[in-house]
Backbone as CSV, one residue per row, in Angstrom:
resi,resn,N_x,N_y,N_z,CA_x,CA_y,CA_z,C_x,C_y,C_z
1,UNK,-50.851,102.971,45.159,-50.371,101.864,45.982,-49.069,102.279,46.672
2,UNK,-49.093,101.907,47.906,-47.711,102.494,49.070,-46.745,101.504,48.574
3,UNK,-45.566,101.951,49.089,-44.118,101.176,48.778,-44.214,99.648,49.817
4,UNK,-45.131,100.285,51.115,-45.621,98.934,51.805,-46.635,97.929,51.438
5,UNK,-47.521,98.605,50.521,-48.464,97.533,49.907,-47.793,96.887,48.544
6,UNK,-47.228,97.666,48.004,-46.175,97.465,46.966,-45.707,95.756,47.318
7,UNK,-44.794,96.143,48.195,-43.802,94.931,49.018,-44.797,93.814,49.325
8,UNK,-46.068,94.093,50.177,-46.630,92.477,50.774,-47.018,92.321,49.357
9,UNK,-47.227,92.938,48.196,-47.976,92.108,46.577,-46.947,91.610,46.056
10,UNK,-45.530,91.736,45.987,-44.305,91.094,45.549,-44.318,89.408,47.215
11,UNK,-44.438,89.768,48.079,-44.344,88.732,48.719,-45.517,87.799,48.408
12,UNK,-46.986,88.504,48.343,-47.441,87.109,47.657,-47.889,86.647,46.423
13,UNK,-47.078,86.993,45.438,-46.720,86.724,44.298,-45.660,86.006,44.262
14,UNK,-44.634,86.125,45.257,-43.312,84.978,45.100,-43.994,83.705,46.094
15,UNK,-44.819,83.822,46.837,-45.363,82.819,47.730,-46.989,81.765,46.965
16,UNK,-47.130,82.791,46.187,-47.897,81.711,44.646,-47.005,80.870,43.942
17,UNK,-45.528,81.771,43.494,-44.867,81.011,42.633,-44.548,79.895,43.746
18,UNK,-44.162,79.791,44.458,-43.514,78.892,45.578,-45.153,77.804,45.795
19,UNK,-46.435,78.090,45.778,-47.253,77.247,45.472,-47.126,76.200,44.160
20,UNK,-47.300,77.163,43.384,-47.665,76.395,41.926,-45.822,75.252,41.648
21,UNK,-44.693,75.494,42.346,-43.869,74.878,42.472,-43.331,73.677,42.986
22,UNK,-44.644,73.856,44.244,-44.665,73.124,45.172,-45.896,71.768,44.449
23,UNK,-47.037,71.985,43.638,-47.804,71.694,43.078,-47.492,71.351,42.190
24,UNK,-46.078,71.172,41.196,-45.342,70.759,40.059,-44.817,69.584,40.387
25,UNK,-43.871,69.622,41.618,-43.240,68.707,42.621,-44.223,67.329,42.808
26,UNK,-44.881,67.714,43.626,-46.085,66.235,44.067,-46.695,65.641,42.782
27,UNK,-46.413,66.689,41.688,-47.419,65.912,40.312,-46.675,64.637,39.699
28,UNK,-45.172,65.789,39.746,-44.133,64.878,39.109,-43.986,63.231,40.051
29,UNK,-43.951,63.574,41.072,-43.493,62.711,42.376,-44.776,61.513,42.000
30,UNK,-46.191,61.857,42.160,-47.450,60.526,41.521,-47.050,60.137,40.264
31,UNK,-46.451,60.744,39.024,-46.111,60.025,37.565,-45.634,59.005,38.255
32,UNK,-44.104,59.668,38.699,-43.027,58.555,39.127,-43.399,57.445,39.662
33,UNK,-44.565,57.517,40.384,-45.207,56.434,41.559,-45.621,55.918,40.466
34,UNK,-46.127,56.197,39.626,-47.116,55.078,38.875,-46.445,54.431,37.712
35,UNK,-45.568,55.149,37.072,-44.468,54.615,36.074,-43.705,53.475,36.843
36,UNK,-43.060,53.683,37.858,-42.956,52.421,38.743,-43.570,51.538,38.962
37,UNK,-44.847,51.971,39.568,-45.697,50.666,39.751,-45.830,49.575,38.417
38,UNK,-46.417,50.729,37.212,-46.396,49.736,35.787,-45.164,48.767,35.681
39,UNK,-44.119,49.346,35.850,-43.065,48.364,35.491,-42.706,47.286,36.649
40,UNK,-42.804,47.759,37.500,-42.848,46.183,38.310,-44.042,45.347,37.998
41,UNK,-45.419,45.636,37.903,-46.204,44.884,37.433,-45.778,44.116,36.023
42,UNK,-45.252,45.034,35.082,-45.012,43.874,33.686,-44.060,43.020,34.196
43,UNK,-42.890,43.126,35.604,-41.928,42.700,35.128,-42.472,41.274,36.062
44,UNK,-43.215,41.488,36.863,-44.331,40.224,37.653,-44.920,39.002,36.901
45,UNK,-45.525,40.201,35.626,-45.841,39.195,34.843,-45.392,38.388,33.639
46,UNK,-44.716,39.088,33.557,-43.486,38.823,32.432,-42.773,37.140,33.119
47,UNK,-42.427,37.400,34.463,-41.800,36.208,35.281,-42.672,35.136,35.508
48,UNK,-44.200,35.533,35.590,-45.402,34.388,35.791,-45.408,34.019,34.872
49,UNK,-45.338,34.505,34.028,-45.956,33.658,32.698,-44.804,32.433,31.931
50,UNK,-43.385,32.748,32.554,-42.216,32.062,31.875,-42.478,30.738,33.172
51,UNK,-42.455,31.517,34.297,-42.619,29.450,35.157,-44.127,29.452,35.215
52,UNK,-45.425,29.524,34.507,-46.497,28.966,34.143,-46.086,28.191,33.022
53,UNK,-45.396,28.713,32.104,-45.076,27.834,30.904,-44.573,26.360,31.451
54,UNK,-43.481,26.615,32.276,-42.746,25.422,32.592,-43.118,24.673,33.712
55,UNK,-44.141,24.972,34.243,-45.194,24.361,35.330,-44.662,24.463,36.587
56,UNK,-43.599,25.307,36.899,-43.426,25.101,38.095,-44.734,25.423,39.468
57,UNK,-44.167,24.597,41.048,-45.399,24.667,41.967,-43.985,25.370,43.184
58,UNK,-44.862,25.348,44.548,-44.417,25.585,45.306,-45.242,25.101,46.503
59,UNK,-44.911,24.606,47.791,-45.662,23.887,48.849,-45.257,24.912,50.054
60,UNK,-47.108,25.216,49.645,-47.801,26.140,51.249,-48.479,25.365,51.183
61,UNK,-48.909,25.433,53.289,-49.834,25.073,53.713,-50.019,23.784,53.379
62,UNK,-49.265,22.727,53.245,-49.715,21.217,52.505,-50.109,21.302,51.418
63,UNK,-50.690,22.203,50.560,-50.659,21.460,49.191,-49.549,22.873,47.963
64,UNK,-49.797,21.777,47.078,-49.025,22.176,45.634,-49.426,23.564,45.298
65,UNK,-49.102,24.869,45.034,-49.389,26.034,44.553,-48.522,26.134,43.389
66,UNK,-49.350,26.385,42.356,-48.464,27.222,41.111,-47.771,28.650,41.441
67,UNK,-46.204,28.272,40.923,-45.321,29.952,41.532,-46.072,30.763,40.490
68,UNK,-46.517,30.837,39.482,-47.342,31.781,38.600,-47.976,32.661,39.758
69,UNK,-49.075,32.026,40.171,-50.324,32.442,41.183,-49.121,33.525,42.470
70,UNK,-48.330,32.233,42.419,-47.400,33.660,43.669,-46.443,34.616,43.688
71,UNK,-46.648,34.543,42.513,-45.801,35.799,41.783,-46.905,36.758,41.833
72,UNK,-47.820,36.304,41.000,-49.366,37.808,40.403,-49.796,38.025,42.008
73,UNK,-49.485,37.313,43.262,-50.460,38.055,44.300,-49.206,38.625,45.103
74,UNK,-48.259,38.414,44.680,-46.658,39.168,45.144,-47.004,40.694,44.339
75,UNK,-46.962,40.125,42.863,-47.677,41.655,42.267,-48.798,42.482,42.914
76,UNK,-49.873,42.050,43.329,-50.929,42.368,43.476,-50.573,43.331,45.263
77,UNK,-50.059,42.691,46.101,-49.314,43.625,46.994,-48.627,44.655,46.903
78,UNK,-47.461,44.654,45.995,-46.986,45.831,45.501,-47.602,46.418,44.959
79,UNK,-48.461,46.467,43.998,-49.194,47.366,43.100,-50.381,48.224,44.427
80,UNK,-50.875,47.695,45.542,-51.271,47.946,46.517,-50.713,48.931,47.424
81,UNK,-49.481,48.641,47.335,-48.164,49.852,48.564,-48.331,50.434,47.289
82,UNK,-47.963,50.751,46.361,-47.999,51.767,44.838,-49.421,52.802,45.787
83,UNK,-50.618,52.372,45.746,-51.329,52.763,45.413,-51.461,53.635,47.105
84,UNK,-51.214,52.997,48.275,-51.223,53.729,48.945,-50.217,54.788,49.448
85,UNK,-49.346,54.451,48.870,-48.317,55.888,48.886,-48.804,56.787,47.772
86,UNK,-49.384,56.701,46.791,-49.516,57.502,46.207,-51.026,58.397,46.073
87,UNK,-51.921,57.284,46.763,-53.176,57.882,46.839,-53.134,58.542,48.534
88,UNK,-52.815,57.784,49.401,-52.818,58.269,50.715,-52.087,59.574,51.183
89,UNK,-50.972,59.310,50.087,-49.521,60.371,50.644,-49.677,61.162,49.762
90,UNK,-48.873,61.100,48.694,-48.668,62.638,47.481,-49.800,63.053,47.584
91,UNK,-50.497,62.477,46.790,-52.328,62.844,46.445,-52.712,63.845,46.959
92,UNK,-52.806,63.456,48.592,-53.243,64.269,49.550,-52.413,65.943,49.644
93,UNK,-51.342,66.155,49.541,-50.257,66.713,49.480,-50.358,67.646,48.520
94,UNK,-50.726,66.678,47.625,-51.137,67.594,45.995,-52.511,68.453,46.301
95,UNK,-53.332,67.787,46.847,-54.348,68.302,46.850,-53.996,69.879,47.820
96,UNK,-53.758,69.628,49.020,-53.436,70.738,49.626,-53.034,71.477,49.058
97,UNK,-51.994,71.334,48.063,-51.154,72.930,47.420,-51.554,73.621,46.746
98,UNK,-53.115,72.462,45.654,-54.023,73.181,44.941,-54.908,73.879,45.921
99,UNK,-55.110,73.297,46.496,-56.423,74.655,47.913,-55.716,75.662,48.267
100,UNK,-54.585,75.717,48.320,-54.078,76.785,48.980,-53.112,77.790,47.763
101,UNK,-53.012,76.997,46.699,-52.968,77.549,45.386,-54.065,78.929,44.865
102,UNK,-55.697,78.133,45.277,-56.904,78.389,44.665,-57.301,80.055,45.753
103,UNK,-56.793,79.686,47.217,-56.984,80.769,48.648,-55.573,81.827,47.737
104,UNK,-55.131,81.569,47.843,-54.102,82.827,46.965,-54.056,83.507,45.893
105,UNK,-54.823,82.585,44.569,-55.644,83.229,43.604,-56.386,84.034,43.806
106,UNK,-57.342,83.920,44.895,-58.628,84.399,44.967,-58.023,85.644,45.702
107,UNK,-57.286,85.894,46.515,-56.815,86.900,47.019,-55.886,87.835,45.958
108,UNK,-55.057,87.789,45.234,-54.617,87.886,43.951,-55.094,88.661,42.732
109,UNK,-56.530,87.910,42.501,-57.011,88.473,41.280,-57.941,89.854,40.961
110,UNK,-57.791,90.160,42.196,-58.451,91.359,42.479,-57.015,92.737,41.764
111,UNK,-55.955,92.486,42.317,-54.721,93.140,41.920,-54.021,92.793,40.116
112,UNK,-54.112,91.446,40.248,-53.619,91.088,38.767,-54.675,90.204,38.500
113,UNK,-55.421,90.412,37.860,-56.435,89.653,36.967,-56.213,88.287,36.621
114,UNK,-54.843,88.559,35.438,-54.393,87.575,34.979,-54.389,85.739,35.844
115,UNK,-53.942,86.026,36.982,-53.504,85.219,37.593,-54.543,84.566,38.251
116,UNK,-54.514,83.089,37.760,-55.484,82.070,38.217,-54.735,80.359,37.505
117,UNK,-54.032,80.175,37.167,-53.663,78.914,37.030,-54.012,77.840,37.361
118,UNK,-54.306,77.871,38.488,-54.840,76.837,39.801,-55.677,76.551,39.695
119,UNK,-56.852,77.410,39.439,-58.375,77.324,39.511,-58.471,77.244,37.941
120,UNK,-57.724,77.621,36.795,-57.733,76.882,35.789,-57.783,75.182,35.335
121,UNK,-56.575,75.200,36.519,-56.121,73.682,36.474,-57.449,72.445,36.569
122,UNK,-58.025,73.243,38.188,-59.135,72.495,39.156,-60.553,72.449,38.617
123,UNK,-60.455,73.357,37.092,-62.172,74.046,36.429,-61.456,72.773,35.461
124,UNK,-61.066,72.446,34.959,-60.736,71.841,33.416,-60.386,70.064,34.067
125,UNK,-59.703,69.697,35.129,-59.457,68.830,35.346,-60.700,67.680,35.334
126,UNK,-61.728,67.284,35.644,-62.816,66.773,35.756,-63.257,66.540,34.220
127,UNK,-63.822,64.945,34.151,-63.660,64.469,32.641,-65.149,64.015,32.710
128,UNK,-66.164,64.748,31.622,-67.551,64.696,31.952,-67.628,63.512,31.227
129,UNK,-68.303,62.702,32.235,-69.168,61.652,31.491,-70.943,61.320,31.509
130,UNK,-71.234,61.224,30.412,-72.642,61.434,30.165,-73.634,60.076,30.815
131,UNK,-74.287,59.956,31.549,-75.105,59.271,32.298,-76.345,58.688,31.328
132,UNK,-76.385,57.373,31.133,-77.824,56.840,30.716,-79.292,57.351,31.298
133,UNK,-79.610,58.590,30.493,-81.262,58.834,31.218,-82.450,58.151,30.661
134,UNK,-83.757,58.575,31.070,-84.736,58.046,30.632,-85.221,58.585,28.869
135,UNK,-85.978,57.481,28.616,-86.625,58.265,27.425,-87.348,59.386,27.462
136,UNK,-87.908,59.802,28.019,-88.638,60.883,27.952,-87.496,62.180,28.330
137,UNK,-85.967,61.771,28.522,-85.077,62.894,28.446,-84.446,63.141,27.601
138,UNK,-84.221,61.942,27.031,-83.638,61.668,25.674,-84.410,62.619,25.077
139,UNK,-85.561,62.756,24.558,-86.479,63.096,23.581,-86.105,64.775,24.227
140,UNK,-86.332,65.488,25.452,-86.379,66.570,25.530,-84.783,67.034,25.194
141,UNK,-84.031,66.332,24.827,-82.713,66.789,24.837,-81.984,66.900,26.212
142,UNK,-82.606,66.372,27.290,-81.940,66.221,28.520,-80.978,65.376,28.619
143,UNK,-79.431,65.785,29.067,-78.435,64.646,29.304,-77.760,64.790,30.643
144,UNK,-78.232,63.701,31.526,-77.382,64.309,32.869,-75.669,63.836,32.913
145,UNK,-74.650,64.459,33.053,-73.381,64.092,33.306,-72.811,63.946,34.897
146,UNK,-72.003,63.340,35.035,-71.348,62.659,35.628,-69.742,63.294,35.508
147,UNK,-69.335,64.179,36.556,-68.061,64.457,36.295,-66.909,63.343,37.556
148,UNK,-65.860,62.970,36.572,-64.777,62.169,36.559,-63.839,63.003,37.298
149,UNK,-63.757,63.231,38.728,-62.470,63.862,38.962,-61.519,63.173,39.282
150,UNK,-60.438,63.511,39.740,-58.893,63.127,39.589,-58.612,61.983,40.489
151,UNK,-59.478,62.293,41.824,-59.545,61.159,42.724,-60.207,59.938,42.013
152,UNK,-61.287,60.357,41.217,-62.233,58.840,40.933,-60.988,58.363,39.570
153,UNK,-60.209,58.898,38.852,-59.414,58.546,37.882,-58.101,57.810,38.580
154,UNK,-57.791,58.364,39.603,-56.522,57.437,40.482,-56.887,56.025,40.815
155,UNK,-58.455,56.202,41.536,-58.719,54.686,41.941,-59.263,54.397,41.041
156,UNK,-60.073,54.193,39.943,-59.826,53.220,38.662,-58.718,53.200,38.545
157,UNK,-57.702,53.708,37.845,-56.274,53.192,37.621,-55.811,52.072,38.538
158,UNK,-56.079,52.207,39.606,-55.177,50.927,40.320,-56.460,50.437,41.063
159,UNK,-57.270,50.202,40.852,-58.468,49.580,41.755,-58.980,48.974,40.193
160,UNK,-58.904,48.886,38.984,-59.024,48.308,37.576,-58.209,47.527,37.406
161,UNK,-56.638,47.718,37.544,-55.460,46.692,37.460,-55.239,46.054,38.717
162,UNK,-56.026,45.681,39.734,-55.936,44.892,40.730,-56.823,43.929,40.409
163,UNK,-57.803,44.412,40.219,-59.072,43.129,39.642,-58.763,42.569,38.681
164,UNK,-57.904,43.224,38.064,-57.547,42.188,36.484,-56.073,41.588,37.533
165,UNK,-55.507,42.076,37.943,-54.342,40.847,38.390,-54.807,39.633,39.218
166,UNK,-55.993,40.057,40.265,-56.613,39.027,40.485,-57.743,38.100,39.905
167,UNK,-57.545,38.361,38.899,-58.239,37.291,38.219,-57.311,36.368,37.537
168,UNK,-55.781,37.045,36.874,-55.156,36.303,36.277,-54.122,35.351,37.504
169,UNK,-54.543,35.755,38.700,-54.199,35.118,39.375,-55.137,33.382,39.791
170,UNK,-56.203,34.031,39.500,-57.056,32.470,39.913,-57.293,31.715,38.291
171,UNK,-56.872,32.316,37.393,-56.797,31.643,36.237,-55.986,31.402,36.132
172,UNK,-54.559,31.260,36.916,-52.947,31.043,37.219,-53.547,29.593,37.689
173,UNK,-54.002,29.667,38.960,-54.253,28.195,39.825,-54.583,27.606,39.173
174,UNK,-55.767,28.013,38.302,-56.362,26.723,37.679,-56.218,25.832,36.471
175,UNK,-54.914,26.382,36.176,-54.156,26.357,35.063,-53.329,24.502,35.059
176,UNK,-53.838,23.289,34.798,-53.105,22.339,34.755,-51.879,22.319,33.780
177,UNK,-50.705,22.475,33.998,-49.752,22.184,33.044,-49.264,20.697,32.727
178,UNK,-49.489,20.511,31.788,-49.018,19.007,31.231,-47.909,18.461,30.352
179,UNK,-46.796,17.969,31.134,-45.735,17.902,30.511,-45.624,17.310,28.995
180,UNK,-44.662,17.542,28.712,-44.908,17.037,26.982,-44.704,15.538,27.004
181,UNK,-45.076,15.042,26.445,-44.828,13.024,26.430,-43.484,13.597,25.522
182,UNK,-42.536,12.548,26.367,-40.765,12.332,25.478,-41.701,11.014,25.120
183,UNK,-40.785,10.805,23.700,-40.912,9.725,22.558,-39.416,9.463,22.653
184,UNK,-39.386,8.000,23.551,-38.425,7.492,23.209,-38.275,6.268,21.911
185,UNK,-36.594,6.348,20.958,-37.014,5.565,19.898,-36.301,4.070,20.644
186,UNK,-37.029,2.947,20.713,-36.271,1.891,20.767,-35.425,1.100,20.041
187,UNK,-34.503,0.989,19.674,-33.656,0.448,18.488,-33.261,-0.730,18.776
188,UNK,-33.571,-1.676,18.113,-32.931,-3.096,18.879,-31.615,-3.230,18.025
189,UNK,-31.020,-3.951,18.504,-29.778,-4.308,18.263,-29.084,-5.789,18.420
190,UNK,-28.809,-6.614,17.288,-28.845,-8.304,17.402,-27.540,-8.313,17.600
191,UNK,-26.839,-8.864,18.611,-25.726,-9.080,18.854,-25.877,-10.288,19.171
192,UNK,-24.148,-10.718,18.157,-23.992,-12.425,18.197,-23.037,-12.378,19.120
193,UNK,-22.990,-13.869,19.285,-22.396,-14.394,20.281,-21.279,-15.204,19.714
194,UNK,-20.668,-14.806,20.881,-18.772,-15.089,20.723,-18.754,-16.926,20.391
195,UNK,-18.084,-16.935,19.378,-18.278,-18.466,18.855,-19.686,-19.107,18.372
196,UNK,-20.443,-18.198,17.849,-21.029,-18.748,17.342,-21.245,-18.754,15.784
197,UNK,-21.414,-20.272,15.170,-21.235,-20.203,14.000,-22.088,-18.860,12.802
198,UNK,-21.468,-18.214,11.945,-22.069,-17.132,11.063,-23.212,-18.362,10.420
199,UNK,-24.153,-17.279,10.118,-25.013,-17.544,9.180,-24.130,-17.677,7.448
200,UNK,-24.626,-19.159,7.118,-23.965,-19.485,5.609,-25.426,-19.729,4.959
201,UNK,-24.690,-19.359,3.509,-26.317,-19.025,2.622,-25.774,-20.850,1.838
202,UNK,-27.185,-21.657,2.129,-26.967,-23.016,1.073,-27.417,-22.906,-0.073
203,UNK,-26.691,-23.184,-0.739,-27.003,-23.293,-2.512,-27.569,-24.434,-2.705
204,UNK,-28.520,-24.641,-3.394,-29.218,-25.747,-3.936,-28.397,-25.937,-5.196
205,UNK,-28.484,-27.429,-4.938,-27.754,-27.853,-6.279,-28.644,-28.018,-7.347
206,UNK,-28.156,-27.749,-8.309,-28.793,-27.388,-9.610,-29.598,-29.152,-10.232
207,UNK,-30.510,-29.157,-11.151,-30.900,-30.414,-11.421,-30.133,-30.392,-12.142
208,UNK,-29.402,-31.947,-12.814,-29.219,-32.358,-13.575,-30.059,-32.688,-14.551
209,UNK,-29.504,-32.586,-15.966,-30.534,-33.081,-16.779,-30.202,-34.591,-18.100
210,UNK,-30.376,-35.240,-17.258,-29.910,-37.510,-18.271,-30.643,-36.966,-19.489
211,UNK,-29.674,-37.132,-20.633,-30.061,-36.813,-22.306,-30.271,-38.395,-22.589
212,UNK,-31.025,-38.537,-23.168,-31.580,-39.987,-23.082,-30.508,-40.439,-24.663
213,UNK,-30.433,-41.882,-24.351,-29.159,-42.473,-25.155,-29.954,-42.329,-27.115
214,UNK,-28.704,-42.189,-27.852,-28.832,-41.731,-29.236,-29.530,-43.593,-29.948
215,UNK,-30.149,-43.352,-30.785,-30.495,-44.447,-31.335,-30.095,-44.641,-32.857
216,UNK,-28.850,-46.130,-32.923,-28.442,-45.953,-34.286,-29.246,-45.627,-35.209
């Protein structure tokens, strides 16, 4: 190997590392997106559920709305921008650095073997799931799978917690809250009147008893 072929295999070997770096970056950058998203969602619902307790409403459009309901579809928007910055934007981004990760491997492994990370990453990533077949496959030991890649795992994640926020959103509306009955105690109270004579207790006078006269 020449001192010039030497040199372009050090340049694209530092221009892999500068891939797989670049491919560390956007991974970290979707956690972040989604660790965010989770916590504004609890903190959505965390807030619906304290004025559902206490029944508060709010007036759109002419009638009464529970703030519960407009909080979870306040959630349900954000969790939405979550999903398109992170599926539309990084995602995409990510994806590129792995293709062009995988075009540099492949050029690569001819010189250093070793080196494939990428196409490690992209062979292992995909989560097999096994498909309901017929009986007669069952019996031959036939199982067809279904592989789960990264894209179909992003949109369940937030295409799963949208349908569940909108549901706890229309089970928000329909939610009558009913205030508690106050028990008031009535206590009466007899108040006399100024000059008027007190109550006096009458004694009955006792019988007498006539001892009938002594006989000499």
């Amino acid at each position: 190997m020449t001192d010039e072929e030497l040199e372009r295999l050090k340049l694209q070997v530092e221009a892999w590392k500068t891939t797989i770096e670049t491919q560390q970056h956007f991974n970290d950058l979707e956690m972040r997106i989604r660790g965010l998203a989770i916590t504004v969602v609890t903190a959505v619902l965390a807030a619906a559920g304290v004025v559902l307790k206490d029944g508060d409403q709010i007036h759109i459009l002419g009638r009464n709305v529970s703030l519960a309901t407009v909080l979870i579809v306040v959630g349900i928007i954000a969790w939405l921008m979550f999903y398109m910055v992170d599926q539309m934007w990084y995602h995409r981004l990510l994806y590129g650095a792995v293709k062009q990760g995988e075009v540099q491997e492949n050029q690569l492994e001819a010189v250093l073997p070793g080196i494939g990370l990428t196409k490690a990453i992209s062979a292992a990533s995909p989560y097999p799931i096994t498909r309901p077949t017929r009986k007669r496959n069952r019996i031959a030991g036939k199982r067809k799978q279904i592989l789960f890649h990264s894209r179909h795992k992003l949109q369940f994640f937030y295409w799963g917690l949208a349908a569940l926020l909108v549901v706890l959103a229309f089970a928000s509306s329909s939610v009558k809250v009913v205030p508690a009955a106050t028990t008031s105690t009535t206590t009466t109270t007899t108040t006399r009147r100024r000059g008027s004579p007190s109550p006096t207790s009458v004694v009955s006078p006792r019988p007498t008893t006539r001892s009938s006269p002594r006989t000499p």
